[in-house]
BAVO-26792 format. One record per residue (C-alpha): residue in one letter; z negated, x negated, y. Coordinates in pm, whole numbers, padded with zeros to 5 digits, m for minus. Each point is the difference from the previous one (the first is absolute). Example, Ala and Ser with C-alpha at 12.3 -4.5 7.8 and 13.67 -1.06 7.14 Angstrom:
BEGIN
[rec A,[m00780,m01230,m00450]]
[rec S,[00066,m00137,00344]]
END
This chain:
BEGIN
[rec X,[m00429,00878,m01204]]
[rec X,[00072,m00342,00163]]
[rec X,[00328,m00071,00195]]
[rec X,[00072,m00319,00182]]
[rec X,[00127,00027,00328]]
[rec X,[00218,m00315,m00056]]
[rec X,[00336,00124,m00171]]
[rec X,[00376,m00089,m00072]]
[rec X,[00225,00225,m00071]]
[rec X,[00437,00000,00032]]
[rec X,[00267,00232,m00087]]
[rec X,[00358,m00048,00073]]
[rec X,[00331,00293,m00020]]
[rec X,[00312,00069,00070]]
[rec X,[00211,00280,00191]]
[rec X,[00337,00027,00081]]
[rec X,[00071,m00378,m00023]]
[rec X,[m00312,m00077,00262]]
[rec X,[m00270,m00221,m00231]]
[rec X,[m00420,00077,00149]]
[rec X,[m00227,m00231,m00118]]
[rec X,[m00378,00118,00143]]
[rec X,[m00289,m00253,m00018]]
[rec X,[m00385,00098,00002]]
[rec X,[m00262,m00234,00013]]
[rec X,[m00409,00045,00126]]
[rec X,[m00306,m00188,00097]]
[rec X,[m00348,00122,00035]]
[rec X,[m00087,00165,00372]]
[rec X,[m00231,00284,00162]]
[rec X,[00299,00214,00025]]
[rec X,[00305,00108,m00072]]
[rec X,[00233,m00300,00233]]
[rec X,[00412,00024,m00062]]
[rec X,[00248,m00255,00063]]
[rec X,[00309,00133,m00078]]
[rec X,[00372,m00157,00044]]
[rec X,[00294,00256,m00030]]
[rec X,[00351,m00036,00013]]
[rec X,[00135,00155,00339]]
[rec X,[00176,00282,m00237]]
[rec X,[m00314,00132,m00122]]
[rec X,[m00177,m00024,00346]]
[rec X,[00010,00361,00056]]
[rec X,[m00239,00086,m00337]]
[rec X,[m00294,m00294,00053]]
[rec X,[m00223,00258,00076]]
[rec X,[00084,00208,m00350]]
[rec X,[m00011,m00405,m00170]]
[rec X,[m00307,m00011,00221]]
[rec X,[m00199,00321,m00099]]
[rec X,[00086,m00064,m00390]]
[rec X,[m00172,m00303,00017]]
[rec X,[m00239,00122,00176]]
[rec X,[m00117,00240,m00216]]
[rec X,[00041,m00161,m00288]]
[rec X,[m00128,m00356,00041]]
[rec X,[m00317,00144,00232]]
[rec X,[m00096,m00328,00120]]
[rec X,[00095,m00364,00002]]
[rec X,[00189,m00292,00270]]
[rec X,[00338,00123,m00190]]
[rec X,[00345,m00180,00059]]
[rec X,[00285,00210,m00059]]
[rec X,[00337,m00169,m00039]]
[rec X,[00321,00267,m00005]]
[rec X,[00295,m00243,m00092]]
[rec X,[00375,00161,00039]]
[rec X,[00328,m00180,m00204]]
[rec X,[00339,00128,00080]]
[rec X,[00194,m00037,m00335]]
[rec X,[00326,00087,00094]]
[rec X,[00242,m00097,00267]]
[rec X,[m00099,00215,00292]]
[rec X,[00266,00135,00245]]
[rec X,[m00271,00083,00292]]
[rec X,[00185,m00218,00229]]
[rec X,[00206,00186,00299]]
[rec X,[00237,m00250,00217]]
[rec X,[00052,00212,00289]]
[rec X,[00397,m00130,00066]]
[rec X,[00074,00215,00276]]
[rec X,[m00341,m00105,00224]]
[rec X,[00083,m00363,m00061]]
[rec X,[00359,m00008,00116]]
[rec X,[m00134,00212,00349]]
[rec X,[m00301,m00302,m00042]]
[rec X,[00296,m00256,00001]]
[rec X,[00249,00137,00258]]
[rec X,[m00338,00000,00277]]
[rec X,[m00101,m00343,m00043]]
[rec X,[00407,m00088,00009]]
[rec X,[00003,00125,00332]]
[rec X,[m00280,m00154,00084]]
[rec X,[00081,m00340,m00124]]
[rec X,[00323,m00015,m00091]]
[rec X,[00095,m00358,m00073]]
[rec X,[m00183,00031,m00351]]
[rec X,[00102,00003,m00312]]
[rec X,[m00022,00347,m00262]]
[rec X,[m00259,m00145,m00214]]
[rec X,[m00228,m00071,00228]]
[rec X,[00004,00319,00123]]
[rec X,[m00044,00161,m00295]]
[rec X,[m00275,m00211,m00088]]
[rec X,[m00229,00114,00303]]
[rec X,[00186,00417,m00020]]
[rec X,[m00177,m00034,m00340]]
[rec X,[m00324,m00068,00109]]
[rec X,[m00001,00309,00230]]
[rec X,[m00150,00357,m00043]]
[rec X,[00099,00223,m00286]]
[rec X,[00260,m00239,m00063]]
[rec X,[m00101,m00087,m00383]]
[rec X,[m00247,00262,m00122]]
[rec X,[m00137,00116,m00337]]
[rec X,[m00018,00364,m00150]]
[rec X,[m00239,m00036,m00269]]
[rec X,[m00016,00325,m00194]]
[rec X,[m00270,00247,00043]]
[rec X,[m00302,00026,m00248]]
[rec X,[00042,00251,m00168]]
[rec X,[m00301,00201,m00188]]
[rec X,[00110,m00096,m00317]]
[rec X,[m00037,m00392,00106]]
[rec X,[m00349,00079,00114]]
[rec X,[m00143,00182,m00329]]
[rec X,[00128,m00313,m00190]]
[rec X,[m00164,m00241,00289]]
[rec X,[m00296,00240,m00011]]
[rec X,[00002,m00009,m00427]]
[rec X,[00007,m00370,00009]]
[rec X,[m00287,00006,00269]]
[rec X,[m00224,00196,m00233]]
[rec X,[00085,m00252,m00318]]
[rec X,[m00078,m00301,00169]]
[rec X,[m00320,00176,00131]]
[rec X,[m00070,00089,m00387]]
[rec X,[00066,m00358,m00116]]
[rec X,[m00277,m00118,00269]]
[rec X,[m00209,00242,m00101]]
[rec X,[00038,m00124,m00359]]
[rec X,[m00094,m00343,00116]]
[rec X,[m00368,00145,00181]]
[rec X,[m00027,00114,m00345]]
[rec X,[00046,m00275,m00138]]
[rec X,[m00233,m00242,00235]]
[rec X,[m00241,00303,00039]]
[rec X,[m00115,m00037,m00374]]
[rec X,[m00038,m00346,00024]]
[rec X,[m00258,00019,00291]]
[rec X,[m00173,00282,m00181]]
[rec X,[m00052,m00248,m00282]]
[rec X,[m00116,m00278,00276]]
[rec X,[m00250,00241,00145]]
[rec X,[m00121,00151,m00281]]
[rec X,[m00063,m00361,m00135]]
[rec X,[m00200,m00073,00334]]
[rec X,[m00202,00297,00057]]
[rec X,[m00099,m00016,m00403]]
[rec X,[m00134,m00352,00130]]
[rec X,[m00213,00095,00289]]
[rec X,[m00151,00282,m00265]]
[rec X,[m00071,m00312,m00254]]
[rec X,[m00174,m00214,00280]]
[rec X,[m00220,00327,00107]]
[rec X,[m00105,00041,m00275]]
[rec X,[m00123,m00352,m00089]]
[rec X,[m00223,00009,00303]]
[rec X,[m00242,00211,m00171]]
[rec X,[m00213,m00271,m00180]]
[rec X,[m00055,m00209,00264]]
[rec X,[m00156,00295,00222]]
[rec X,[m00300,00010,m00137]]
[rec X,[m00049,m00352,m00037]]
[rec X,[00083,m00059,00364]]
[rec X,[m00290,00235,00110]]
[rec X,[m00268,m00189,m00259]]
[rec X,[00106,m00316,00158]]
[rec X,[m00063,00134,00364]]
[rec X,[m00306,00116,m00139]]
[rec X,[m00109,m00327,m00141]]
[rec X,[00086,m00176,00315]]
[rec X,[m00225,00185,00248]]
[rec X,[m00268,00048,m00335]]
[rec X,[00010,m00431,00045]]
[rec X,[m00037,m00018,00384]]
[rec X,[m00254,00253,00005]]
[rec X,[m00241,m00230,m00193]]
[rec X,[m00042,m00235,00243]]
[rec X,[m00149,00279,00214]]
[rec X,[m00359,00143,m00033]]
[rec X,[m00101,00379,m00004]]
[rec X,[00368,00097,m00035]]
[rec X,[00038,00375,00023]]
[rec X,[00123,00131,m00313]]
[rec X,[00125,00355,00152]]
[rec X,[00176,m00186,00238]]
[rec X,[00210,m00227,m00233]]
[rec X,[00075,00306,m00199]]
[rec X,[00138,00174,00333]]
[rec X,[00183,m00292,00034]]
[rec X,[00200,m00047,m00327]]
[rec X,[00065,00369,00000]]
[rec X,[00171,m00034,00396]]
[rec X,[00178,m00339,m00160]]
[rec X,[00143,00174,m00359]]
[rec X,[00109,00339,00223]]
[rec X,[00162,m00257,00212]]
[rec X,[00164,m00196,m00282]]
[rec X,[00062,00311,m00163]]
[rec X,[00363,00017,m00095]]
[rec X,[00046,00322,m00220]]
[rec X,[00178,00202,00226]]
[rec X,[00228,m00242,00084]]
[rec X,[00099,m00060,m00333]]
[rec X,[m00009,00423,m00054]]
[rec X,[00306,00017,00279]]
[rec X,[00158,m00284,m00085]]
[rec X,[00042,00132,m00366]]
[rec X,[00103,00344,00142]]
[rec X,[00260,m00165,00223]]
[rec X,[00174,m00226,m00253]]
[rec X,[m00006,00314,m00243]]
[rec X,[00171,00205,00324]]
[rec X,[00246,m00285,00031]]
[rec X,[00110,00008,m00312]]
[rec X,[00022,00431,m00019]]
[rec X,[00214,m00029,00316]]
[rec X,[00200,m00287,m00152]]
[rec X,[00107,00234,m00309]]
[rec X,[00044,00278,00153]]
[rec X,[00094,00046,00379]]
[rec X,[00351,m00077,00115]]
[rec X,[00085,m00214,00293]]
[rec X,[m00362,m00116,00006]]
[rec X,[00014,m00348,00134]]
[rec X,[m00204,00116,00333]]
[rec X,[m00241,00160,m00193]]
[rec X,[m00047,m00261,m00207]]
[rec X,[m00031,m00216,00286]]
[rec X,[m00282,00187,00190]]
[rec X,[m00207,m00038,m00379]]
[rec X,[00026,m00319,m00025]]
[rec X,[m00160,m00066,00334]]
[rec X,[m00249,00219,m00104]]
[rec X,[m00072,m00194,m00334]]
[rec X,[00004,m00330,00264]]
[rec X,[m00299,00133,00202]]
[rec X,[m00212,00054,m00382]]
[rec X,[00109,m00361,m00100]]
[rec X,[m00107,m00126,00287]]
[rec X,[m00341,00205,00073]]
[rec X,[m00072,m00121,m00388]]
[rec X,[00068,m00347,00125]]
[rec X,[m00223,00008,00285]]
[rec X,[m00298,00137,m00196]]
[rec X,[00095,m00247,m00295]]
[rec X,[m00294,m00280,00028]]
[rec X,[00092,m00143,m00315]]
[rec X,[00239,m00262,m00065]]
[rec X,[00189,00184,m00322]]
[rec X,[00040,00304,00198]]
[rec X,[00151,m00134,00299]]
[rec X,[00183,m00198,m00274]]
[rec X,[00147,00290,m00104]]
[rec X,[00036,00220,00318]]
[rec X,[00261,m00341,00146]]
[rec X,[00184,00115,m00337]]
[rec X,[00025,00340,00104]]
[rec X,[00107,m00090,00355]]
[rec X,[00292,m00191,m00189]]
[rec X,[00125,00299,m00177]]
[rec X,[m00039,00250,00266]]
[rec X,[00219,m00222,00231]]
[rec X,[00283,m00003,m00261]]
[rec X,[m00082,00388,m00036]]
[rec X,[00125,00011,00403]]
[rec X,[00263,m00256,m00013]]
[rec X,[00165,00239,m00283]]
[rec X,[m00130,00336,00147]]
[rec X,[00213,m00080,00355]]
[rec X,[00300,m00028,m00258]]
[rec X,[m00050,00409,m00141]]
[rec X,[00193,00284,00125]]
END
């Protein structure tokens, strides 16, 4: 089955008048590379955001937004009265031609003077963070789907065309070895006492040289592998990868032993869909 490593997926809730909106979007890469931004709140469970991810997505460049919306009027904010009067009465002895406000203005400023005492997350908080986590993660998994049939299509389409230009390079094999045949038959003439054994040695070295049937035996057997792995294995897209290099070296072993112009004619076609074979293959899980 075919999943694209590039994926979308958001999911948004609400507890306790706090509104989490999480964002999950991927790219294509080697591994599994996260770039997550969390609200200072959550900070304490990245690595539980962190391992879901993980072990879900399995690889990817992933950006992971976690966006937090207080709702309602928060009353986190603790003016510490009794600290800023004791703030106030030091810098009046210090200086004190000055007037109140300007006192205030710099006690304010000093430690513990204004602080906040946001409320502790509580386990409930997490399981919802944690449940909207694993939705988001399903909606982007939805979207791999989504893509991942679309390059199975694509691929499909491409490896059915390097089958169709194999296969029309059976007629002109035999007619490129009569014309090699011909050609040393015609300079040969203009020779006297030619040795007949010889030439025969010699055409039989130059079609076992020109010979391409076992290229085109593993070329057929890796497209047809392809294509099994394609169906069937999950998170394949390095497997898929190491084939198609393999089905590169038969193209282009075919191409060097081509000598005729309709072959190589048809090998450059081959090279065209094999390299749009690896542009999409780098894209699968």
């Amino acid at each position: 089955m075919i999943l694209s490593m590039t994926g979308f997926g958001r999911a948004e809730g609400v507890f306790e008048g706090k509104k989490i909106c999480i964002d999950i979007k991927s790219l294509n890469s080697k591994s599994f590379d996260l770039n997550i931004k969390i609200p200072l709140r959550y900070k304490e469970k990245e690595f539980e955001i962190r391992k879901i991810l993980n072990d879900r997505i399995i690889r990817g460049k992933v950006d992971c937004y976690v966006n937090l919306e207080n709702l309602e009027e928060s009353n986190d904010v603790k003016i510490n009265k009794s600290l800023i009067d004791s703030y106030m009465n030091e810098l009046r002895s210090i200086a004190s031609d000055g007037p109140d406000f300007e006192y205030l203005k710099m006690a304010v400023r000093l430690p513990e003077a204004v602080t906040t005492r946001p409320d502790e997350l509580t386990e409930g908080e997490w399981e919802n963070l944690a449940e909207i986590v694993n939705t988001a993660v399903d909606r982007f998994e939805e979207f791999r789907k989504t893509e991942g049939k679309i390059l199975h299509e694509e691929l499909n389409r491409n490896i059915l065309n390097i089958e169709k230009y194999l296969a029309a390079v059976a007629p002109f094999e035999e007619v490129r070895i009569q014309s090699v045949k011909e050609r040393y038959q015609k300079a040969l003439k203009e020779f006297e006492n030619v040795d007949e054994t010889r030439f025969y040695q010699e055409m039989a070295y130059f079609t076992e040289k020109l010979d391409v049937s076992e290229e085109k035996v593993r070329l057929s057997q890796h497209l047809k592998y392809y294509k099994e792995v394609m169906d069937n294995e999950d998170f394949n897209g390095k497997k898929l990868g190491f084939i198609s290099q393999e089905i590169g070296r038969e193209i282009n072993t075919l191409g060097s032993k081509a000598n005729h112009a309709e072959i190589q004619k048809l090998v450059v076609m081959m090279k065209d869909d094999l390299e749009k074979i690896k542009e999409q293959t780098l894209n699968v899980l």
